[in-house]
C-alpha positions in Angstrom: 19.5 145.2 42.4 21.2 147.8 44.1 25.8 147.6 43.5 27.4 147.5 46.3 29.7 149.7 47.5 32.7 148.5 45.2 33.0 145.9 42.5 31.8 142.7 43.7 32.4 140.0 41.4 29.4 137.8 43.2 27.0 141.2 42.7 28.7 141.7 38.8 27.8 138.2 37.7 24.4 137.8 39.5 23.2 140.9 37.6 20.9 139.8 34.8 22.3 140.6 31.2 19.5 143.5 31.0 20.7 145.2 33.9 24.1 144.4 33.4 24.7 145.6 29.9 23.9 148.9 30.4 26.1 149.5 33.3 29.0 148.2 31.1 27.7 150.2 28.0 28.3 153.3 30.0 31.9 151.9 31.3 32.9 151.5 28.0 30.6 153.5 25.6 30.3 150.5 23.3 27.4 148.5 23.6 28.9 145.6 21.6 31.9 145.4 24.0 29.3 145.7 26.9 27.5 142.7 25.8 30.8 140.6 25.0 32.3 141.7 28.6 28.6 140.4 29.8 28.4 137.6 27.7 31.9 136.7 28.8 31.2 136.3 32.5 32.2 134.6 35.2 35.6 136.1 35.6 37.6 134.4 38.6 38.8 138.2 39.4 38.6 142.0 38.6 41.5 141.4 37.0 40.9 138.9 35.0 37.7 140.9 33.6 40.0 144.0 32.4 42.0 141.8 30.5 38.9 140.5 28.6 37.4 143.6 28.6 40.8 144.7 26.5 41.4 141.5 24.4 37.8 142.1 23.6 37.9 146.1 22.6 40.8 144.9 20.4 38.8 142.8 18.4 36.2 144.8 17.7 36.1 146.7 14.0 38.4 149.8 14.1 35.0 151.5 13.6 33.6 150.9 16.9 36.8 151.2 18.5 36.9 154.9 17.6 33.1 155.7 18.2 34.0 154.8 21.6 37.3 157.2 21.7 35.2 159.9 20.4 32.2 159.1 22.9 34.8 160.5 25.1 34.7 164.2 26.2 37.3 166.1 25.2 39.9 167.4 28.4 38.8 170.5 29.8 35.0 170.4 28.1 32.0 170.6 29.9 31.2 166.8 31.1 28.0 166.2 33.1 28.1 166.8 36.6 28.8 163.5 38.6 29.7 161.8 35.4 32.9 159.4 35.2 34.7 161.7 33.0 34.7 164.5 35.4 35.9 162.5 38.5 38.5 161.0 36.0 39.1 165.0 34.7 38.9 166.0 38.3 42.7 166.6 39.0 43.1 168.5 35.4 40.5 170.7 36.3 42.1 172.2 38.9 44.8 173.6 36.6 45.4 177.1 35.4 42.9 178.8 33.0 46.0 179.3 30.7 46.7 175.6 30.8 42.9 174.8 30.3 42.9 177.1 27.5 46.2 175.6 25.5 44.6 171.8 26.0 41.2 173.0 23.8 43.0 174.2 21.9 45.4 171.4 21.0 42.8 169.1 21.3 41.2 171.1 18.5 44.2 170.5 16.5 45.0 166.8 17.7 41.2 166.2 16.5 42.0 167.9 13.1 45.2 166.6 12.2 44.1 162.7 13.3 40.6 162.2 12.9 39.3 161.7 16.5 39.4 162.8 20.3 42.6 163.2 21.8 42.5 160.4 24.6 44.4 160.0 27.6 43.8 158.2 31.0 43.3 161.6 32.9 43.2 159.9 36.6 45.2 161.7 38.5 47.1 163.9 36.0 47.7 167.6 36.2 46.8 169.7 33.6 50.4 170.2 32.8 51.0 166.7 32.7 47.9 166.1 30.1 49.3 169.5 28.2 52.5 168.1 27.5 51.8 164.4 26.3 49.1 166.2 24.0 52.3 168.1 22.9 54.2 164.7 22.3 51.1 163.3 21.1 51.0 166.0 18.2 54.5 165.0 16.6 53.4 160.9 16.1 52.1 159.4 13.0 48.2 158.4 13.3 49.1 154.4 13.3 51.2 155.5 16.3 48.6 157.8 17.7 45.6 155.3 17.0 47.6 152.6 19.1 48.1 155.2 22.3 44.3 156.2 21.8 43.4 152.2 22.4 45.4 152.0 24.7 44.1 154.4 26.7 40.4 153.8 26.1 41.8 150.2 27.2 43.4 152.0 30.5 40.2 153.7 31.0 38.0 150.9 30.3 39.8 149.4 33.2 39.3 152.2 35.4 35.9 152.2 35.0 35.3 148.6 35.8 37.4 148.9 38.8 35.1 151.3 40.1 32.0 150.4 39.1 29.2 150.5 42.1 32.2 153.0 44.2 30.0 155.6 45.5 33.0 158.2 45.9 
């Protein structure tokens, strides 16, 4: 079964789990929270299935939570061509070498200092934009930083399934 050009909730539920699930496994890079979101259908809109998709990442254990965070390439790395982090990266990567250079680098430290990928929904953000909340990032405690890491990956998450089946 072919998606259609954008989410269809009609197309989205008539997907059997086995084609499904992977789909959503690659939206969220969690294939427990792909086959809760699956299992959790039908959803009366799109919006209705990001909030579940997000009450649903929050419950899982803090493990799998940050497997998925750290599934996530970090800004400015090599991502695979037509892959959903470099359309999401897209705007960034039209920043500045210096700037490019100064978020790896960060990120290095951000991973250091708390354990896991610096995240941020990168849609539409300049590199400068993404260099200075890494900046602001830096000075929070981790139970403060692990809370704006989930709710990015929650931001994301919703993204993704906004745009699932878009061809652009």
């Amino acid at each position: 079964m072919s998606p259609p050009p954008s989410l269809d909730l009609a197309w989205f539920h008539a997907l059997p789990d086995d084609q499904l699930v992977p789909i959503l496994q690659d939206v969220f890079a969690s294939a427990p929270l792909a086959v809760q979101v699956a299992s959790g259908r039908p959803y009366i809109s799109i919006e209705a299935l990001c909030a579940y998709a997000t009450k649903a990442l929050y419950a899982l254990p803090h493990g799998e939570i940050f497997a998925s965070v750290n599934a996530h390439p970090d800004i400015g790395a090599r991502v695979a061509s037509g892959s959903l982090s470099e359309k999401e990266q897209s705007t960034a990567a039209t920043s500045d070498a210096s700037t490019m250079q100064q978020i790896r680098a960060l990120s290095s430290t951000y991973r250091a200092r708390f354990g896991f990928t610096f995240l941020i929904k990168a849609a539409g953000l300049s590199g400068e934009e993404i260099l200075a909340a890494l900046e602001r990032r830096l000075e929070n405690d981790r139970a403060t930083e692990e809370r704006h890491a989930m709710e990015n990956l929650a931001a994301i998450n919703a993204l993704r399934l906004h745009g699932i089946g878009t061809t652009s």
